[in-house]
N, C-alpha and C positions, 0 to 999 in steps of 0.2 A: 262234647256231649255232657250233659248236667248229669250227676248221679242220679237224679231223679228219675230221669229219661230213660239210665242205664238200667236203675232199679227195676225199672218198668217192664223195658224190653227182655232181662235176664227174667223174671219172674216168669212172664209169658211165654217163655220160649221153655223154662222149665216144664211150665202146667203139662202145655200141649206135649212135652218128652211123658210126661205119666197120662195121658191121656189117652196116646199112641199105645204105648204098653197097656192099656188097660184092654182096646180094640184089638190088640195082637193075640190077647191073652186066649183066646181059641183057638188060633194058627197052631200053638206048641212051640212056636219058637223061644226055646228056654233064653238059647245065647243072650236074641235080641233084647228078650225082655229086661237082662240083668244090667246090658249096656244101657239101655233106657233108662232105665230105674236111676245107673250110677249117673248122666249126664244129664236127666232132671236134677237129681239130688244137687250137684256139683254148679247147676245153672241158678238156683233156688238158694243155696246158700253164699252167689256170689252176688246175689241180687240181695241179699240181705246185711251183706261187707257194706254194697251201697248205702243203704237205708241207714246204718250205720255210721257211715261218715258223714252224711247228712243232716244227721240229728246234731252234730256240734259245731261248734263255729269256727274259721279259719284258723284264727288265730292259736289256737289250744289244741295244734296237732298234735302230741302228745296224748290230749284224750281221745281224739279221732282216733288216733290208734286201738284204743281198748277198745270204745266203744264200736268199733270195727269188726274187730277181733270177738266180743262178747255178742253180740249180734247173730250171725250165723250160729253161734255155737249152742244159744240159747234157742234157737230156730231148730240147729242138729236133736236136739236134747228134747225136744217135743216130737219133732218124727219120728223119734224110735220108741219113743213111748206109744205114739197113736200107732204103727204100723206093727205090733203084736195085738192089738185087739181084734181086729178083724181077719179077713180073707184077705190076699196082698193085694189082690186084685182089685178089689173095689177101694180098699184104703189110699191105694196110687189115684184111682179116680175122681176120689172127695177131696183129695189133698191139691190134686191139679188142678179140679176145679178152681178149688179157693186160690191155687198162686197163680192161677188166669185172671181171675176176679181182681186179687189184690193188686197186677200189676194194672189193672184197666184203671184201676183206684188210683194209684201213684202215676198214671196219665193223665188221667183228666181229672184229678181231685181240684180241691180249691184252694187256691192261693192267697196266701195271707196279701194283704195290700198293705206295707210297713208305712206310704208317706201318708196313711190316713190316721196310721196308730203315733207318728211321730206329733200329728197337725192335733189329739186331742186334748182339750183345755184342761188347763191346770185349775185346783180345785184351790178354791181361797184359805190364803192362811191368815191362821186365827190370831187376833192381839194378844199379843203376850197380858197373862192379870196378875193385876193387883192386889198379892196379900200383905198381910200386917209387918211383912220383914223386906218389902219392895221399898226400894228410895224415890221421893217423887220430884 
């Protein structure tokens, strides 16, 4: 499976974990709600390890690492900031939504076509000129 695909599926499978919790959120099941919350979180930010290793190219595993690595972390580092502003409840709902949304993105988004961007014409180069210090 492509990371892409992974990314996808891990995002989505997050959302719908804070989505669930958001629709429990009346039951009073505290327990659930915390396991929820922790294997959205933990699905979301493994979905975004993906997105991360994606973003760099084979060869430079090395940076696939950090960037890997910095990815989720930068991802962790905005949800804790958005989920003190509001109510938990609805902040898991807006948040789910969007990594429902994001993964449906990272499904069916659009793919670059590289043999179209390898086939583009080369731009004409220019005569070298002629000043006062050129040999002719």
């Amino acid at each position: 499976m492509r990371t892409r695909a992974m990314a996808a599926l891990l995002s989505i499978s997050g959302g719908v974990a804070w989505i669930v919790r958001w629709l429990l959120q009346d039951a009073g099941a505290a327990q659930s709600q915390d396991e929820l919350r922790s294997i959205g979180l933990a699905l979301i930010l493994a979905s975004w390890v993906c997105v991360g290793l994606g973003m760099v190219k084979a060869t430079a595993w090395w940076l696939g690492l950090v960037v890997g690595a910095a990815a989720p972390l930068l991802v962790w580092t905005v949800y804790e900031t958005v989920h003190t502003w509001g109510s938990s409840g609805s902040t898991h709902l807006v948040l789910g939504v969007f990594a429902v949304v994001t993964g449906f993105v990272l499904a069916t988004g659009a793919r670059r076509d590289r043999s179209t961007a390898a086939q583009a014409p080369v731009g004409r180069v220019p005569e070298p000129q002629r000043g006062r210090h050129s040999r002719v």
